[in-house]
Residue, then its C-alpha position, 0 to 999 in steps of 0.5 A: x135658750x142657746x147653750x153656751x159653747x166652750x169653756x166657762x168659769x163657774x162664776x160665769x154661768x148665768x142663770x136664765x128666766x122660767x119659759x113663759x110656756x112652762x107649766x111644770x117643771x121637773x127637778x132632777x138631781x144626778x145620783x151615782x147611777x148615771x140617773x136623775x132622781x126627780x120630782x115633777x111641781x107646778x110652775x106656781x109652786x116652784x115659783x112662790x116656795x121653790x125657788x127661794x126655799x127648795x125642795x126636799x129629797x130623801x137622804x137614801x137617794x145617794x145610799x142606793x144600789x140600782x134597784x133602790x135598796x139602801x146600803x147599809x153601810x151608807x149609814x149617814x145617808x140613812x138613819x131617819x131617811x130624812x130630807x135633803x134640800x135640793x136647789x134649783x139651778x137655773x142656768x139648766x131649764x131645759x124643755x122636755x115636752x110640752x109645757x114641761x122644762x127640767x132643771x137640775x138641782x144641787x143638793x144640801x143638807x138641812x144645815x146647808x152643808x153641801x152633799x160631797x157625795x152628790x156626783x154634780x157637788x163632786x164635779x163643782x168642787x174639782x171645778x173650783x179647785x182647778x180654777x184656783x190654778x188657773x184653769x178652765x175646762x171645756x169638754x164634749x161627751x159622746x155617748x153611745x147607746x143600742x135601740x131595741x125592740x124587745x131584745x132584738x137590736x133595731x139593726x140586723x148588724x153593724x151600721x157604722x157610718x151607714x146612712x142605709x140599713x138604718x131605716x127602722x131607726x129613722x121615725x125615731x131619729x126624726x124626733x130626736x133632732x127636735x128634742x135634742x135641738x136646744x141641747x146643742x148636738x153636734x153630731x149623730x150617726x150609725x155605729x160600729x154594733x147591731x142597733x148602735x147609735x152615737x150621739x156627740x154633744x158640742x163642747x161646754x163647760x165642764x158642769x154643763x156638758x155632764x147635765x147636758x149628757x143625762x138630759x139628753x139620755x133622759x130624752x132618748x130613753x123617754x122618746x124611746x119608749x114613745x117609739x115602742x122601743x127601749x134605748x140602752x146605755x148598757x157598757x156591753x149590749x153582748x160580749x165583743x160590744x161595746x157602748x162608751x162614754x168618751x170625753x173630749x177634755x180641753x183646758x183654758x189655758x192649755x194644759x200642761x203636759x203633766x195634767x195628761x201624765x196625771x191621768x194616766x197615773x191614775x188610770x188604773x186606781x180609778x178603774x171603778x169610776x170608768x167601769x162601775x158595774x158587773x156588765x162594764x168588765x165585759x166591755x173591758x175585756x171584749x169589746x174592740x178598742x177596749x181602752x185596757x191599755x193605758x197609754x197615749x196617741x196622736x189621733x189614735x183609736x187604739x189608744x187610752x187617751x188620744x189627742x186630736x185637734x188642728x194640727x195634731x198630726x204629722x210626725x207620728x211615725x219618727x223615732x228621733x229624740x226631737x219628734x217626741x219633744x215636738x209630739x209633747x210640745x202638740x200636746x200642751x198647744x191651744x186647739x188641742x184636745x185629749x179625748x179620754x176613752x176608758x168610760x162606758x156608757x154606763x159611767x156617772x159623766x159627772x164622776x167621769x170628768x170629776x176624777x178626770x180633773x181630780x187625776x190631771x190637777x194631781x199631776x200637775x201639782x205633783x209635777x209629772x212628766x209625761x210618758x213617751x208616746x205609745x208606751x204603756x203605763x199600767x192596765x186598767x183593771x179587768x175584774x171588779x175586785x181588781x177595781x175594788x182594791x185599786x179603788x181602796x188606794x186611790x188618793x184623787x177622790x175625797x174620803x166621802x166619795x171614796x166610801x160612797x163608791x167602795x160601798x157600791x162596787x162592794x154591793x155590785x160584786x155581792x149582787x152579781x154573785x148572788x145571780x143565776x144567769x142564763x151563762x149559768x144555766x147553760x153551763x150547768x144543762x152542759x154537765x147533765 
């Protein structure tokens, strides 16, 4: 079951038969929290009811903070805590273990009223709209994430690109090529952070490449555990660290130069999409090649956004009037690619690439015209209430998805500030 590679229109996606060896199948839904909720049935089962009738899932799943404690406030999702129907979608089985194959599911209401809400119903309706201008994306989504045993990362210091001083880490690698084979990883290696690894999933369709990403976490994290140790996809393992989520984002034709501009417009205002949680400001605010200044480069990692692709170098460092319309003519040519930098590991990809579209399509439709190169545009917010009222005045995400994440961002900043952490008793033992 070879994944189909670079971009793909919605109507495309095929579905492919059940695996003769599948023996269970375990049905996930991406929710809010970069997680699946899942439910594990038989192969008959899926088979004689499943498939045609679907399967239930309580409607508290997207009304949930991280530790599973609903949010009031959330009160459609609520009520009665009665089911949604969740639908198998077929062009995802992916083996997880033996005789064992996930498939992610969309999700409806018992009426067949789709849940906007749900991060993967978000992505598909950015999908169609963008389709219904002309485009179709392709994107690649690397993820980073920190091995640990214990609390003790399983290298002693930074490894980027090492091949030595990663030799606890090899045992486990070892398995991952296996299990992350039919997922088509393009790259692995050693990062920058103690215990840092990054994994670059080859380009797809846009819904793919996000089931794709949380498949392969749900994989890391249960060949972790086999391991004896824990893979965290926290945004910032400690201060000065950061784990990321960047999106390599192509558009089929090429884009215009305005759906970049688009981006960078609203940046800002989608500050909690990149950056959904207490630890996620840590990042923003200390780790190195924090994405906080919004701005655009050719092949430049100090940059927000950076372009790459064959040819997209070479006249970078000229100030004339004609080698800034030549740098904006290489970012519209096909082979081009923008690489999107503002997202922790921490963030929902579905959510990522939706509001990526969502802000690209709006400057498009608005016609924007995009900033010179290097310049700065805005700051991403650095504190959670920033991004809560920045959130507020977002105009790219529908209304039930912005009262969804208003909601969540609210009960993060309350739980963080209910917390006594270890920097609190510090320094209280300071003033004793």
């Amino acid at each position: 079951m070879r994944r189909p590679l670079g971009p793909r229109p919605l109507a495309a996606r095929e579905p492919v038969p059940l695996p003769d060896d599948a023996t269970r199948f375990l049905l996930v839904v991406p929710e809010q929290h970069a997680r699946f909720a899942a439910v594990e049935l038989s192969r008959d089962f899926v088979e004689e009811e499943v498939l045609d009738g679907g399967y239930g899932l309580c409607t508290y799943v997207f009304a949930w903070d991280p530790e599973r404690e609903p949010i009031r406030s959330l009160s459609r999702y609520l009520g009665a805590y009665g089911d949604l129907r969740m639908r198998p979608d077929l062009t995802t089985v992916t083996p997880i273990e033996d005789g064992v194959y996930a498939i992610v599911c969309d999700v409806e209401w018992p009426d067949g009223e789709p849940v906007r809400a749900a991060p993967r119903q978000v992505l598909t309706d950015e999908l169609h709209a963008l389709e219904e201008l002309g485009f179709v994306p392709s994107v690649g989504i690397e993820h980073e994430v920190t091995f640990l045993d214990g609390e003790e990362p399983l290298t002693g210091h930074g490894v980027d690109y090492a091949v030595g001083g990663t030799e606890r880490l090899r045992p486990l690698l070892a398995d991952l090529r296996t299990k992350l084979a039919p997922l088509a990883v393009e790259s692995a290696r050693a990062e920058c952070h103690p215990g840092q690894y990054e994994i670059v999933l080859r380009h797809r369709d846009a819904l793919a490449a996000c089931d794709d990403a949380m498949l392969q976490q749900l994989i890391i994290r249960d060949t972790a555990a086999e391991h004896g140790v824990t893979a965290s996809y926290l945004a910032a393992p400690e201060a000065g660290q950061g784990n990321s989520c960047h999106v390599h984002l192509s558009l089929s034709p090429p884009a215009p130069e305005a759906f970049l501009a688009g981006v960078l417009r609203e940046a800002r205002a989608l500050t909690a999409i990149w950056a959904p949680t207490w630890n996620s400001y840590v990042r923003l605010r200390t780790a190195p090649f924090s994405p906080r200044s919004v701005r655009w480069g050719t092949d430049d990692r100090t940059a927000a956004v950076r372009l790459v692709g064959h040819g997209a170098t070479g006249t970078r460092n000229s100030c004339d009037g004609n080698a800034q319309l030549a740098r904006r003519e290489r970012a519209t040519r096909a082979g081009r690619r923008a690489e999107f930098r503002f997202a922790g590991a921490d963030a929902q990809p579905h959510l990522v690439v939706a509001a990526l579209l969502a802000a690209g399509r709006a400057g498009i439709e608005d016609g924007l015209t995009l900033p010179p190169e290097g310049e700065e545009v805005a700051t991403l917010c650095i504190t959670p209430w920033e991004a809560l009222a920045a959130l507020e005045e977002c105009k790219v995400l529908g209304a039930e998805l912005l009262e969804q994440q208003t909601a969540l961002l609210r009960a993060e900043i309350d739980a963080g500030c209910d917390a006594v952490t270890d920097w609190q008793r510090r320094r209280g033992a300071l003033r004793a």
